[in-house]
N, CA, C and O atoms as a Tripos MOL2 file, in Angstrom:
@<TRIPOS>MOLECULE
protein
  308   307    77     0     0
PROTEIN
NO_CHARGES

@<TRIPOS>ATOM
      1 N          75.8810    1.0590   25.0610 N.3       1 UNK1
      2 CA         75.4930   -0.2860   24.7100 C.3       1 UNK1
      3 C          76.0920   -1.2410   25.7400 C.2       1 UNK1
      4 O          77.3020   -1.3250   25.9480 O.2       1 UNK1
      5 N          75.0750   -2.0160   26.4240 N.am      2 UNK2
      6 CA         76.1620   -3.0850   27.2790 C.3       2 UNK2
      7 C          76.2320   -4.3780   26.6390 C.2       2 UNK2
      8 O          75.4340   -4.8180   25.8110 O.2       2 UNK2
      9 N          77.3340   -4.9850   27.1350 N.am      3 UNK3
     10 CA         78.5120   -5.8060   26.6790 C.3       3 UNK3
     11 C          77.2480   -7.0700   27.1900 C.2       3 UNK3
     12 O          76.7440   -6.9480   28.3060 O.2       3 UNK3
     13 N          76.9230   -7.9690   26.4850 N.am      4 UNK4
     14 CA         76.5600   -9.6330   26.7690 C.3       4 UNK4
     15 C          76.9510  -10.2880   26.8650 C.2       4 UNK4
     16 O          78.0210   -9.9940   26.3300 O.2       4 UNK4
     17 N          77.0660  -11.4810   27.2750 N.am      5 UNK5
     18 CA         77.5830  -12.6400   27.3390 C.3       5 UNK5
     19 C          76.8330  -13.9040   27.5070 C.2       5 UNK5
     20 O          76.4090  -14.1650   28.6330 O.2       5 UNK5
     21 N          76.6080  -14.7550   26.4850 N.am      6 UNK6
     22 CA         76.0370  -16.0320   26.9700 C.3       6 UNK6
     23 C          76.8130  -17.2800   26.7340 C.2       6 UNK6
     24 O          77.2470  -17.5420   25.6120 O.2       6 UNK6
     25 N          77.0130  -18.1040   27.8260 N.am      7 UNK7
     26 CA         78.0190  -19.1610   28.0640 C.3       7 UNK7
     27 C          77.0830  -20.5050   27.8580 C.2       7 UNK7
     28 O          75.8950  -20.4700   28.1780 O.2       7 UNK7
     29 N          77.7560  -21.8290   27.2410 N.am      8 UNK8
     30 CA         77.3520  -22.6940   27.4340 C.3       8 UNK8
     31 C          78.3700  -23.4970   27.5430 C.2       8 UNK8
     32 O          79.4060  -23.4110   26.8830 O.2       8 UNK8
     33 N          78.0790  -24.4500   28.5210 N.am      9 UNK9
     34 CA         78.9800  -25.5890   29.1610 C.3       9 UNK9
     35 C          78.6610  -26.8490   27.9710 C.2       9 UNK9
     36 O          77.5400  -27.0660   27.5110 O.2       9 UNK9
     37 N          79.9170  -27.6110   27.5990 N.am     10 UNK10
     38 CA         79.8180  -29.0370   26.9530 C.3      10 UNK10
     39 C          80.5840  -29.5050   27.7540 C.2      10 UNK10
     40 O          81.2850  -28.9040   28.5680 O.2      10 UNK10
     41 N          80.4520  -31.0530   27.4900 N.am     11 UNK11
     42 CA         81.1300  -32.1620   28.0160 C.3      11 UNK11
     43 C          81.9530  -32.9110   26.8660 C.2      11 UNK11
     44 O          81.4280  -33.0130   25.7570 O.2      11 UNK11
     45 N          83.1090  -33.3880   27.0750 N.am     12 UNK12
     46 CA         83.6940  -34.0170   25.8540 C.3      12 UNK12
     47 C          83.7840  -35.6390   26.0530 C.2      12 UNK12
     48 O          84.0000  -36.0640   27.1880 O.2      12 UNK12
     49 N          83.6270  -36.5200   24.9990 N.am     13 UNK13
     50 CA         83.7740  -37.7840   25.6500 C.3      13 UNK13
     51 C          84.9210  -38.3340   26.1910 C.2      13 UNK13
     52 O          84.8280  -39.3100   26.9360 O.2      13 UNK13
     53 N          86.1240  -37.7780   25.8830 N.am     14 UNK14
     54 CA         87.4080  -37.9610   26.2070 C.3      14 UNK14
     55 C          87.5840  -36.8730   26.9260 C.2      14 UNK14
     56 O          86.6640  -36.0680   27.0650 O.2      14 UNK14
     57 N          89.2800  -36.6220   27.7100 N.am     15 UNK15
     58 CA         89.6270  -35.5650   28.7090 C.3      15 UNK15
     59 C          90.3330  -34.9030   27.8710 C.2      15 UNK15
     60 O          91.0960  -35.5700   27.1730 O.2      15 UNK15
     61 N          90.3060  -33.4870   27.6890 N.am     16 UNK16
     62 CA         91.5330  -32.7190   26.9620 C.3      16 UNK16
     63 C          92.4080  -32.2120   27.7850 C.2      16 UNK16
     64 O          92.3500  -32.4720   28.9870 O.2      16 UNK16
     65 N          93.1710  -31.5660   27.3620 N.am     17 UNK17
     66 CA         93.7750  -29.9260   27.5600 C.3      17 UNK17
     67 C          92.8910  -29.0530   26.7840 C.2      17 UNK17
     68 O          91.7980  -29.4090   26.3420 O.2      17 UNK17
     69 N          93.5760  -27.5320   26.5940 N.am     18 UNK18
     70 CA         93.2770  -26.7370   25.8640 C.3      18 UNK18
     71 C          94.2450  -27.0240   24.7550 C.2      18 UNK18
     72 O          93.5630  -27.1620   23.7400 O.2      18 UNK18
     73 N          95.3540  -27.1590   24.5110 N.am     19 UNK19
     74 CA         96.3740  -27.6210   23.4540 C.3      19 UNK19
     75 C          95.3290  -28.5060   22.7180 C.2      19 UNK19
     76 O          94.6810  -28.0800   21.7620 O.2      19 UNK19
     77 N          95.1800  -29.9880   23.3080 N.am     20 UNK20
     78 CA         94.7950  -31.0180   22.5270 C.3      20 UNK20
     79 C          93.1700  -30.9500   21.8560 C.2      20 UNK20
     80 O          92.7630  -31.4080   20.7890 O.2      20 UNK20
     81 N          92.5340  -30.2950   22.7880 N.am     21 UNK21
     82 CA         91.0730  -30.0990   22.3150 C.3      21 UNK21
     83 C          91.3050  -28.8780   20.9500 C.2      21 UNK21
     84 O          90.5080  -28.9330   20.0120 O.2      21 UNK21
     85 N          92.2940  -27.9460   20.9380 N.am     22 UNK22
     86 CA         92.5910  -27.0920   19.5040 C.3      22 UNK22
     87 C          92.6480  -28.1590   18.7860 C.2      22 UNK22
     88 O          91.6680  -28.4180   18.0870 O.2      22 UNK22
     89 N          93.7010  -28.9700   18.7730 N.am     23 UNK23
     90 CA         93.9550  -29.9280   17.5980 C.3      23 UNK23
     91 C          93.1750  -30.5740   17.3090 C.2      23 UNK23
     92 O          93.1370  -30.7990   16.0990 O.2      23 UNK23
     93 N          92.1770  -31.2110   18.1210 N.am     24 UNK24
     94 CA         90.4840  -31.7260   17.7490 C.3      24 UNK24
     95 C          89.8000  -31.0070   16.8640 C.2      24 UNK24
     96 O          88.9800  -31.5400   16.1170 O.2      24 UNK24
     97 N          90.0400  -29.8080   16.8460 N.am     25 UNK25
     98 CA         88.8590  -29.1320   16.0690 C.3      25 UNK25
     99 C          89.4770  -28.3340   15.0800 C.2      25 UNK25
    100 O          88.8270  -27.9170   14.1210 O.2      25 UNK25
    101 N          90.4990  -28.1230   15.2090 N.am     26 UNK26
    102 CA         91.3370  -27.1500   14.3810 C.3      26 UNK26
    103 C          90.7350  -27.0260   12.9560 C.2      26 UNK26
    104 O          90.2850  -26.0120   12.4230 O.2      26 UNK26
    105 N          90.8430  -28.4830   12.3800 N.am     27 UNK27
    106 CA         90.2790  -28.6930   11.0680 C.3      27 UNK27
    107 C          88.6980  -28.6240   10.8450 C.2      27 UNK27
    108 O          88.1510  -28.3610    9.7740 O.2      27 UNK27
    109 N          88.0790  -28.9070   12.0390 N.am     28 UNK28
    110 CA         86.3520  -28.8870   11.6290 C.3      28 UNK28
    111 C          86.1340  -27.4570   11.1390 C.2      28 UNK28
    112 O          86.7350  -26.4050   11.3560 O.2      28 UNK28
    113 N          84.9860  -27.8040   10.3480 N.am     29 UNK29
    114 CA         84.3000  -26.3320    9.8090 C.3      29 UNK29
    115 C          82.9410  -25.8060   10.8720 C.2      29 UNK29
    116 O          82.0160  -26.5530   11.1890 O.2      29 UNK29
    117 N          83.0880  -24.2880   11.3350 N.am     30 UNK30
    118 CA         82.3350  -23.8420   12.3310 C.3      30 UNK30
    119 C          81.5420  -22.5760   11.5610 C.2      30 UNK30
    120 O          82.1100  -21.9030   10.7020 O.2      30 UNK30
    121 N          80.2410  -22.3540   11.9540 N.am     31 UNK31
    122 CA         79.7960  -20.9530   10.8960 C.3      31 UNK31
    123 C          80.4020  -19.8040   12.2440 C.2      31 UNK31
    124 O          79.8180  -18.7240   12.1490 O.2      31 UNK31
    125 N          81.1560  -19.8330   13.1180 N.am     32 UNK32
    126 CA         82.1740  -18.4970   13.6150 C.3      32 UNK32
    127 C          83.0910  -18.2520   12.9410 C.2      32 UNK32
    128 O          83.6530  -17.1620   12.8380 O.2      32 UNK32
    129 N          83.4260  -19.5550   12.2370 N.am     33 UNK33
    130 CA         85.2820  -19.1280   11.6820 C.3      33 UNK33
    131 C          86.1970  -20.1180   12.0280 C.2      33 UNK33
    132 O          85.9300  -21.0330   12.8070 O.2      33 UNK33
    133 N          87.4430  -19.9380   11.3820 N.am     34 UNK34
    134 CA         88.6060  -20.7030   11.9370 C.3      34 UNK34
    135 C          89.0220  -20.7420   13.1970 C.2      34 UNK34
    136 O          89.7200  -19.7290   13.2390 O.2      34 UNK34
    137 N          89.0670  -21.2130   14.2310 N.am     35 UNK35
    138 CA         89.5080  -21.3630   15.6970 C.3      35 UNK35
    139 C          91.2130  -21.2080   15.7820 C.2      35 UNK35
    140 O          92.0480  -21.7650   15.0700 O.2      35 UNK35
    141 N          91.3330  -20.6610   16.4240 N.am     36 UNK36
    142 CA         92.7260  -20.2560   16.7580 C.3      36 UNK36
    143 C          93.3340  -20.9810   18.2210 C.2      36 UNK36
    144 O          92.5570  -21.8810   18.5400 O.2      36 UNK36
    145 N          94.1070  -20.9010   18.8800 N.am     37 UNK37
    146 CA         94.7980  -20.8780   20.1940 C.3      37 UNK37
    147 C          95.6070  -19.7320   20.6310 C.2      37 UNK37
    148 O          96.7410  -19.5580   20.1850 O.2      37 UNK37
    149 N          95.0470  -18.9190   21.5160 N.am     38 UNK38
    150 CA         95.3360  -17.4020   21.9620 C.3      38 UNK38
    151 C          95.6600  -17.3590   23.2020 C.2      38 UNK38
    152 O          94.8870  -17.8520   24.0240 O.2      38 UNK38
    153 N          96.6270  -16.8820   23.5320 N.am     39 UNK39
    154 CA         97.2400  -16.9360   25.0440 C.3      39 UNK39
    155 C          96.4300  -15.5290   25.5830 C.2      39 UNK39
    156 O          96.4820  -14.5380   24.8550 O.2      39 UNK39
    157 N          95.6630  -15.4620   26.9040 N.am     40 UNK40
    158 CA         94.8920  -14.5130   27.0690 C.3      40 UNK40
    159 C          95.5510  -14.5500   28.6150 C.2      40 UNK40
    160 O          95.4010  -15.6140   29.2140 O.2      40 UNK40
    161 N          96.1140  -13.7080   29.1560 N.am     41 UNK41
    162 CA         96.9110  -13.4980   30.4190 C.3      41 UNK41
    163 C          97.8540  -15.1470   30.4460 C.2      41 UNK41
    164 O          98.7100  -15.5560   29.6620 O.2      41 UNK41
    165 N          97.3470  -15.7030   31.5040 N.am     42 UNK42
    166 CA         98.2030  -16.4990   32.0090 C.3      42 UNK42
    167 C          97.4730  -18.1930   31.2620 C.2      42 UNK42
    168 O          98.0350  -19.2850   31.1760 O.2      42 UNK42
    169 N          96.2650  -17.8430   30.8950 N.am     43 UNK43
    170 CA         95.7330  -18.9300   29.8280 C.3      43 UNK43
    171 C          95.5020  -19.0260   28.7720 C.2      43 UNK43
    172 O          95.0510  -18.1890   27.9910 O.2      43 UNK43
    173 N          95.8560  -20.3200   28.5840 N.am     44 UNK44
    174 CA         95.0550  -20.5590   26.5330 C.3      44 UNK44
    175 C          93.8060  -20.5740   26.5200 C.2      44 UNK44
    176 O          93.0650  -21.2160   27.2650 O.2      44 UNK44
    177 N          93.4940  -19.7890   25.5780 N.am     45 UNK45
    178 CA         92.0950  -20.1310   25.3370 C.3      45 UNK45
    179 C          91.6110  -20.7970   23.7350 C.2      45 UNK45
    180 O          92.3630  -21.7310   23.4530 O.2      45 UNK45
    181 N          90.5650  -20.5430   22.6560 N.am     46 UNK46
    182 CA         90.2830  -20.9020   21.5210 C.3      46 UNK46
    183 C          89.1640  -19.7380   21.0130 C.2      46 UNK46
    184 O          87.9360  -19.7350   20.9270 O.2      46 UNK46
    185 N          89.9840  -18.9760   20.7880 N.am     47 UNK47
    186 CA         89.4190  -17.9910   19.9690 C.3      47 UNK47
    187 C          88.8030  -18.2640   18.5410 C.2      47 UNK47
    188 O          89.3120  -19.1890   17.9080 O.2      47 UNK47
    189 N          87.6060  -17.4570   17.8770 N.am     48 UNK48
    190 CA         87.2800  -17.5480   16.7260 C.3      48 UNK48
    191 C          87.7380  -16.0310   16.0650 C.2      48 UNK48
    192 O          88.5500  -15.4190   16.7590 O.2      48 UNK48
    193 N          87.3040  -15.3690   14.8070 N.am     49 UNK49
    194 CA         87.8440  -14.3230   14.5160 C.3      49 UNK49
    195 C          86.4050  -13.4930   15.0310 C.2      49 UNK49
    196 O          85.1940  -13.7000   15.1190 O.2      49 UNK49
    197 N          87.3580  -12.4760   15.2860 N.am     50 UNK50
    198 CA         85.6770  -11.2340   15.7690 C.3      50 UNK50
    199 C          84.8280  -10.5080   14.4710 C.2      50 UNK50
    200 O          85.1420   -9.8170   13.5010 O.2      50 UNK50
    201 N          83.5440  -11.0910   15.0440 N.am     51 UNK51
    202 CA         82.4970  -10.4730   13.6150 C.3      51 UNK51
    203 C          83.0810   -9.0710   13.7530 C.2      51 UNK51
    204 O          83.8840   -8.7020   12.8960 O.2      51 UNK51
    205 N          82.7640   -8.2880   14.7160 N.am     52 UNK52
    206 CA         83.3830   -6.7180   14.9640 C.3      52 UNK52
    207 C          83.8550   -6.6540   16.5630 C.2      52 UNK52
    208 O          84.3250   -7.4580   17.3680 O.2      52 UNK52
    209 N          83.5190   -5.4390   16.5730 N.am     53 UNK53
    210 CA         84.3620   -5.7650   18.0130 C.3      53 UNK53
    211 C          83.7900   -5.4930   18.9820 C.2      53 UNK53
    212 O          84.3820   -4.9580   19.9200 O.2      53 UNK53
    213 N          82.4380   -5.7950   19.0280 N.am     54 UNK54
    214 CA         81.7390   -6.7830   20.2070 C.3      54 UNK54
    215 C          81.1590   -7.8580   20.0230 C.2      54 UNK54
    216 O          80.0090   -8.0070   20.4370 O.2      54 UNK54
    217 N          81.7220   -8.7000   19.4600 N.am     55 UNK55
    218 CA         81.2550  -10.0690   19.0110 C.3      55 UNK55
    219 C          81.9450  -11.1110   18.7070 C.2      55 UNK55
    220 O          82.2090  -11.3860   17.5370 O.2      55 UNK55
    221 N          82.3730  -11.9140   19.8440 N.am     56 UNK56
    222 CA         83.5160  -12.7900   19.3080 C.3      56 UNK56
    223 C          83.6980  -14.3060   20.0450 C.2      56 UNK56
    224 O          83.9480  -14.0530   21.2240 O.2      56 UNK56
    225 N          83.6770  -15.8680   19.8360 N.am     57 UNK57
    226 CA         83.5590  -16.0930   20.7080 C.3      57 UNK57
    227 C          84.7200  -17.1920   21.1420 C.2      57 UNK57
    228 O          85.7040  -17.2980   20.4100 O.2      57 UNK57
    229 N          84.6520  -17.6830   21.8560 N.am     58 UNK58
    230 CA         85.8490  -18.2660   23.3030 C.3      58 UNK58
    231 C          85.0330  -19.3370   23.3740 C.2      58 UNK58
    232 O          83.8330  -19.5930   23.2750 O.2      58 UNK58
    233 N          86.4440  -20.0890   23.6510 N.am     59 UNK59
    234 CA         86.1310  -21.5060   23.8230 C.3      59 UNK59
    235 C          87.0440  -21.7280   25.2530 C.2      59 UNK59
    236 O          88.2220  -21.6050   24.9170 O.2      59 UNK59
    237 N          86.9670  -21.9710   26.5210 N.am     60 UNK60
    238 CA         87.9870  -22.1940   27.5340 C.3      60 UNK60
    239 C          87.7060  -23.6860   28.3240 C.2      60 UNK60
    240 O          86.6400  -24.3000   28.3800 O.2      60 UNK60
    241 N          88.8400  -24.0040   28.8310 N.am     61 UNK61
    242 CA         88.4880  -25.0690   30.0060 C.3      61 UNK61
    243 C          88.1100  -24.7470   30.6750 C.2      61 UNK61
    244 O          88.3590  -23.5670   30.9230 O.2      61 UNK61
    245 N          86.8570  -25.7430   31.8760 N.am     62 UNK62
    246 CA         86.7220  -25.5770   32.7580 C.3      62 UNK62
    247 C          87.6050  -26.4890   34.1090 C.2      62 UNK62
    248 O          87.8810  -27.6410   33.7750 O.2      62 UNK62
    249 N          87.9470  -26.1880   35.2020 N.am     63 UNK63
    250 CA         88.5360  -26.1140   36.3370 C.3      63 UNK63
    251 C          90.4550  -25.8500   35.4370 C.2      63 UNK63
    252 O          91.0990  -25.5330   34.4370 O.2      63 UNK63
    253 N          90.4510  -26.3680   37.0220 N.am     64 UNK64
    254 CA         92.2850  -25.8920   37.3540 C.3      64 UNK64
    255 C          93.6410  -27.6740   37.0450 C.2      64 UNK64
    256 O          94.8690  -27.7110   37.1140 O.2      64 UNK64
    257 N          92.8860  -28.5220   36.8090 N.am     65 UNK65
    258 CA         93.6420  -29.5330   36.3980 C.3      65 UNK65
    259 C          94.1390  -28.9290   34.8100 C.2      65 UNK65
    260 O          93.6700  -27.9940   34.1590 O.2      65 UNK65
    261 N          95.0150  -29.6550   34.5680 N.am     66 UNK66
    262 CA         95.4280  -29.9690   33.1100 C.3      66 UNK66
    263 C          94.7620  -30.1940   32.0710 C.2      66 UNK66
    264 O          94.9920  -29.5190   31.0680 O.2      66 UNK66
    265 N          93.6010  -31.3760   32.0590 N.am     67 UNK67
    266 CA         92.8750  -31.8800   31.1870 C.3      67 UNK67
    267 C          91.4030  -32.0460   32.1970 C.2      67 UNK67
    268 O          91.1590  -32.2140   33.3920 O.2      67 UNK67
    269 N          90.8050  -31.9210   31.2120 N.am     68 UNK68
    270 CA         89.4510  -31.8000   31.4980 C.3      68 UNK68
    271 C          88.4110  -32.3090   30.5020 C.2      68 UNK68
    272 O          88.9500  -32.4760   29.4080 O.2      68 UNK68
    273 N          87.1360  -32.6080   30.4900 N.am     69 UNK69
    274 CA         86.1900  -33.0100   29.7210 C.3      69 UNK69
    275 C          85.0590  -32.4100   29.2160 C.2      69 UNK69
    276 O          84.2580  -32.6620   28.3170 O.2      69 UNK69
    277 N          85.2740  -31.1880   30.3820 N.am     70 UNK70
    278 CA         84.3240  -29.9890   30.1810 C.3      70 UNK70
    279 C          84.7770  -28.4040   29.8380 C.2      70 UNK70
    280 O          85.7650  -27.8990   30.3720 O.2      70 UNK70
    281 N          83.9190  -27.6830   28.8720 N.am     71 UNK71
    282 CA         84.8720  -26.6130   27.9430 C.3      71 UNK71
    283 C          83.3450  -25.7700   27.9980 C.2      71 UNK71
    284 O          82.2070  -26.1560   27.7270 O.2      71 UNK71
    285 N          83.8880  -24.4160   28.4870 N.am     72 UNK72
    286 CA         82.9070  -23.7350   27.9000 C.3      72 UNK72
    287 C          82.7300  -22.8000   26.7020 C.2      72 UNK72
    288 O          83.7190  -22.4330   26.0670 O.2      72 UNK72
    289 N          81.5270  -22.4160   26.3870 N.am     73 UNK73
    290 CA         81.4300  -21.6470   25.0040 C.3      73 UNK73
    291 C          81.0280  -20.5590   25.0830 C.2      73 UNK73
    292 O          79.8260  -20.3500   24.9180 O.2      73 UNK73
    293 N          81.8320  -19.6230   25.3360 N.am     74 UNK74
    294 CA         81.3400  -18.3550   25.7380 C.3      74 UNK74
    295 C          81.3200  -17.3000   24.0620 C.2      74 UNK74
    296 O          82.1540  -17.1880   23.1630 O.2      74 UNK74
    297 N          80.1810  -16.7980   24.2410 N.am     75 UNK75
    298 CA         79.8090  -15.7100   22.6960 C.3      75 UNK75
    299 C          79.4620  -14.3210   23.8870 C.2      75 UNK75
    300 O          78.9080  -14.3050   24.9860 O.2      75 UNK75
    301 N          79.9800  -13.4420   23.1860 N.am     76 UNK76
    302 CA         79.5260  -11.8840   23.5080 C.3      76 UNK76
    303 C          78.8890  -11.2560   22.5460 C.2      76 UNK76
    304 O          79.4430  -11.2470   21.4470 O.2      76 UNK76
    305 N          78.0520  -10.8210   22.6400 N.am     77 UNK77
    306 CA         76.9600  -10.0040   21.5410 C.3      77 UNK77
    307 C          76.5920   -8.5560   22.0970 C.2      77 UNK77
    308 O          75.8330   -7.8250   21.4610 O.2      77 UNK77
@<TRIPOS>BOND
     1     1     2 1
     2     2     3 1
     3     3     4 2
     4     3     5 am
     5     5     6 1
     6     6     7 1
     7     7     8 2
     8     7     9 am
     9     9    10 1
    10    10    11 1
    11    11    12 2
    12    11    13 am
    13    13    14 1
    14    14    15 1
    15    15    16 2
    16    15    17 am
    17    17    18 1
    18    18    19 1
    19    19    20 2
    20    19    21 am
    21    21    22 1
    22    22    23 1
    23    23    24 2
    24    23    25 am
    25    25    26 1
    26    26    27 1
    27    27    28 2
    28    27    29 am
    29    29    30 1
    30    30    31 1
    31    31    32 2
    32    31    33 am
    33    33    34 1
    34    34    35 1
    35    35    36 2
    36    35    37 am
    37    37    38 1
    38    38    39 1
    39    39    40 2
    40    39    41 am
    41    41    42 1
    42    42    43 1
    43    43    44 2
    44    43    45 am
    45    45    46 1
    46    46    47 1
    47    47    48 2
    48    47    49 am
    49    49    50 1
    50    50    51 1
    51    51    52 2
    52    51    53 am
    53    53    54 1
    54    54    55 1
    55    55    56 2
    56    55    57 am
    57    57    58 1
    58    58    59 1
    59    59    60 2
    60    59    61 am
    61    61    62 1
    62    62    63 1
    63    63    64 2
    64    63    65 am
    65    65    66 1
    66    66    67 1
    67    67    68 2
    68    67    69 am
    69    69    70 1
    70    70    71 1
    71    71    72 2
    72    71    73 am
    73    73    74 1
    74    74    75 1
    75    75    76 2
    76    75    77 am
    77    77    78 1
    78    78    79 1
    79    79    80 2
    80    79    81 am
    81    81    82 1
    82    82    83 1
    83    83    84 2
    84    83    85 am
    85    85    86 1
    86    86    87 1
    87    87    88 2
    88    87    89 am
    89    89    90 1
    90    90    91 1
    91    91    92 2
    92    91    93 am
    93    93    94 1
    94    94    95 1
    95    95    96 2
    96    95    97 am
    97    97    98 1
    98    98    99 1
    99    99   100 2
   100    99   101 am
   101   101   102 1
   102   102   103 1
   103   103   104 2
   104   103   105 am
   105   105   106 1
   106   106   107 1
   107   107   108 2
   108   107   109 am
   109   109   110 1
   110   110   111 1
   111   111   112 2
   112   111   113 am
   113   113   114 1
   114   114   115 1
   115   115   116 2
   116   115   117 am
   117   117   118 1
   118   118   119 1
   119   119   120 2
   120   119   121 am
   121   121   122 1
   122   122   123 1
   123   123   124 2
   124   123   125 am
   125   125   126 1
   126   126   127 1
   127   127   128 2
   128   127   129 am
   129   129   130 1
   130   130   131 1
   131   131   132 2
   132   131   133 am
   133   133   134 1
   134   134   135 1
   135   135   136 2
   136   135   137 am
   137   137   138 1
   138   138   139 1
   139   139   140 2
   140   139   141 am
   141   141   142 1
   142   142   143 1
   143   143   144 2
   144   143   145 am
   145   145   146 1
   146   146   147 1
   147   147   148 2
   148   147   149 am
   149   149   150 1
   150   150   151 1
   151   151   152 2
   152   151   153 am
   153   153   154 1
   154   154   155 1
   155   155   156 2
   156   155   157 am
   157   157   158 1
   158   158   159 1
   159   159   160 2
   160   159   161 am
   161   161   162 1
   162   162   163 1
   163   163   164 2
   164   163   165 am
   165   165   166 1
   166   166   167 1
   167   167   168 2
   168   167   169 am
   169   169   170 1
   170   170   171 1
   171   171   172 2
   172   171   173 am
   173   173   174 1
   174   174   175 1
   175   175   176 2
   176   175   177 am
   177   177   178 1
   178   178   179 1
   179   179   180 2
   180   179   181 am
   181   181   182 1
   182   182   183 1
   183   183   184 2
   184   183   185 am
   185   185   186 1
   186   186   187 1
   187   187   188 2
   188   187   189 am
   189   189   190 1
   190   190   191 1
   191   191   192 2
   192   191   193 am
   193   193   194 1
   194   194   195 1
   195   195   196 2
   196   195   197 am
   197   197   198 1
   198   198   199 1
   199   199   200 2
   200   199   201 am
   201   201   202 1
   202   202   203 1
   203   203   204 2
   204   203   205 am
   205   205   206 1
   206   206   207 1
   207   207   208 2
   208   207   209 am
   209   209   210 1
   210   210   211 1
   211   211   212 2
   212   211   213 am
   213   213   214 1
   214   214   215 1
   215   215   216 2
   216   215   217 am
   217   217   218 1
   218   218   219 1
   219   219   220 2
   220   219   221 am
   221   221   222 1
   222   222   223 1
   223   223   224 2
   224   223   225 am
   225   225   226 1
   226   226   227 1
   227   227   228 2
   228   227   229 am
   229   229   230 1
   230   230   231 1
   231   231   232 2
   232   231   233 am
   233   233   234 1
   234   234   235 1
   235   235   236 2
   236   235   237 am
   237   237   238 1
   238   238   239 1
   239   239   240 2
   240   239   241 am
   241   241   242 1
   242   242   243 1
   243   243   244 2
   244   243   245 am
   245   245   246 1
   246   246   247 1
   247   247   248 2
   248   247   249 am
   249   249   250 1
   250   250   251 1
   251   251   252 2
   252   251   253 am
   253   253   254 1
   254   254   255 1
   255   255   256 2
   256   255   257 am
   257   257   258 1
   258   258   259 1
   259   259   260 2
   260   259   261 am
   261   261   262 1
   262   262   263 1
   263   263   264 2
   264   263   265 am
   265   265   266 1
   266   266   267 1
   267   267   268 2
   268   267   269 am
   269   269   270 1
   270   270   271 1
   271   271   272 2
   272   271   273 am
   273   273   274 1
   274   274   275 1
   275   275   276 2
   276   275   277 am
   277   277   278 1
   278   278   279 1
   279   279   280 2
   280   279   281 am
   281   281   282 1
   282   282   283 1
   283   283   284 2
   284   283   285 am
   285   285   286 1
   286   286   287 1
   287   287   288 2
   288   287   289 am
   289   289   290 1
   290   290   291 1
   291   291   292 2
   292   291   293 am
   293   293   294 1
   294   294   295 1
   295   295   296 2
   296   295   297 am
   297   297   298 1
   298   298   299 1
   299   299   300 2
   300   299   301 am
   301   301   302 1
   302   302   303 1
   303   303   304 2
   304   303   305 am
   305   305   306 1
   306   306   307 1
   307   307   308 2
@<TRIPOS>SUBSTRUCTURE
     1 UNK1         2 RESIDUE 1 A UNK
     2 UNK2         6 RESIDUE 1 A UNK
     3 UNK3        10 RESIDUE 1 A UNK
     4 UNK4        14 RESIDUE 1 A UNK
     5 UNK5        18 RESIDUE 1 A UNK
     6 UNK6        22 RESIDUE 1 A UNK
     7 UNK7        26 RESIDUE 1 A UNK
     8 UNK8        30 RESIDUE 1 A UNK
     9 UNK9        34 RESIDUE 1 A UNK
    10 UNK10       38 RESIDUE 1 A UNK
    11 UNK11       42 RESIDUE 1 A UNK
    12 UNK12       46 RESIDUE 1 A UNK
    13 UNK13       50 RESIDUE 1 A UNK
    14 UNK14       54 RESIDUE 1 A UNK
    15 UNK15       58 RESIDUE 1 A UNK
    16 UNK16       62 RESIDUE 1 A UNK
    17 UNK17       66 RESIDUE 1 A UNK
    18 UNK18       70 RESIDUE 1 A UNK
    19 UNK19       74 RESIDUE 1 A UNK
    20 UNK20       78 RESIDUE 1 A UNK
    21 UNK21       82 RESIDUE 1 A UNK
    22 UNK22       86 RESIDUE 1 A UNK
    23 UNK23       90 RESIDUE 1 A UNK
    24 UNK24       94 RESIDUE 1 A UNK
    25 UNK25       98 RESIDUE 1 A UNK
    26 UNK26      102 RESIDUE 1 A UNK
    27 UNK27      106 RESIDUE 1 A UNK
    28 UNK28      110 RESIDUE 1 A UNK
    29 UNK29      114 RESIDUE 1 A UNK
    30 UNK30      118 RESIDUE 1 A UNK
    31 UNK31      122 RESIDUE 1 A UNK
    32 UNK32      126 RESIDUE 1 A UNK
    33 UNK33      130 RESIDUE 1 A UNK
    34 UNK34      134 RESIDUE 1 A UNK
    35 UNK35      138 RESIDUE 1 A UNK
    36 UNK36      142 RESIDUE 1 A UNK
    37 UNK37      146 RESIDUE 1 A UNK
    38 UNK38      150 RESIDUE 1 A UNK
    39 UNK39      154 RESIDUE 1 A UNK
    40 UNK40      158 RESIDUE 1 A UNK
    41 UNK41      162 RESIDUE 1 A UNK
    42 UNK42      166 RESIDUE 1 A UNK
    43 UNK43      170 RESIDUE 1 A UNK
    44 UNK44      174 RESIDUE 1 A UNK
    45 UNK45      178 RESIDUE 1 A UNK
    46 UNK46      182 RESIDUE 1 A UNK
    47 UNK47      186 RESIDUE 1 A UNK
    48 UNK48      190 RESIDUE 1 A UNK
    49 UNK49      194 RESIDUE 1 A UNK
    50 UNK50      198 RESIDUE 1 A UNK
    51 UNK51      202 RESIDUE 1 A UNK
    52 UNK52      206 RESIDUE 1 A UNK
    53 UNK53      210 RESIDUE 1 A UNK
    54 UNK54      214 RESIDUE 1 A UNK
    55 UNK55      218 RESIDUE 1 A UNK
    56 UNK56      222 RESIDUE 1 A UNK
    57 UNK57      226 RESIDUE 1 A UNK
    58 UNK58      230 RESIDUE 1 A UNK
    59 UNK59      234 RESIDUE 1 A UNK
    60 UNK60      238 RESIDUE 1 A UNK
    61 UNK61      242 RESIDUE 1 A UNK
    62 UNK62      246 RESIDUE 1 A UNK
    63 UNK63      250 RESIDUE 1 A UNK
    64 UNK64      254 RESIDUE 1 A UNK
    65 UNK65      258 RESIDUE 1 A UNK
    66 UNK66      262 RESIDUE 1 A UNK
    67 UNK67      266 RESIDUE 1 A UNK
    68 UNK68      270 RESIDUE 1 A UNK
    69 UNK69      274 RESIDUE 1 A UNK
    70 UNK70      278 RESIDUE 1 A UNK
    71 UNK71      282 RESIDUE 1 A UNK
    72 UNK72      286 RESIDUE 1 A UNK
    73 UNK73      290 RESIDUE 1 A UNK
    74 UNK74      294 RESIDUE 1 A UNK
    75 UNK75      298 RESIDUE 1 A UNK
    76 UNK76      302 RESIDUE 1 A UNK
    77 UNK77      306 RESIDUE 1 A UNK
């Protein structure tokens, strides 16, 4: 079976981090699940819980500054 991936880019109206954009959403209700903050090597990311275990999806910054406005939404199916 191969592994999928489909990504979509948002824009936020304000600049985050990955820290502060968790705390944005922490509380909203999502049909993935509760969102977490997961240290994945050397970055945070925003994990949801995995339907099984090829299916799970990520929330990350995009570029290499601190804060940013743009986050992508990556799902694997």
């Amino acid at each position: 079976m191969a592994l999928c991936v489909k990504i979509n880019n948002i824009k936020a109206n304000n600049s985050y981090s990955i820290e502060s954009f968790y705390k944005a959403i922490k509380d909203k209700h999502f049909s993935a699940g509760v969102p977490s903050l997961t240290k994945y090597g050397a970055a945070s990311i925003i994990t949801f819980p995995a339907i099984d275990s090829q299916n799970q999806v990520w929330i990350m910054k995009n570029g290499l500054s601190t804060k940013s406005h743009k986050f992508s939404i990556q799902k694997s199916y």
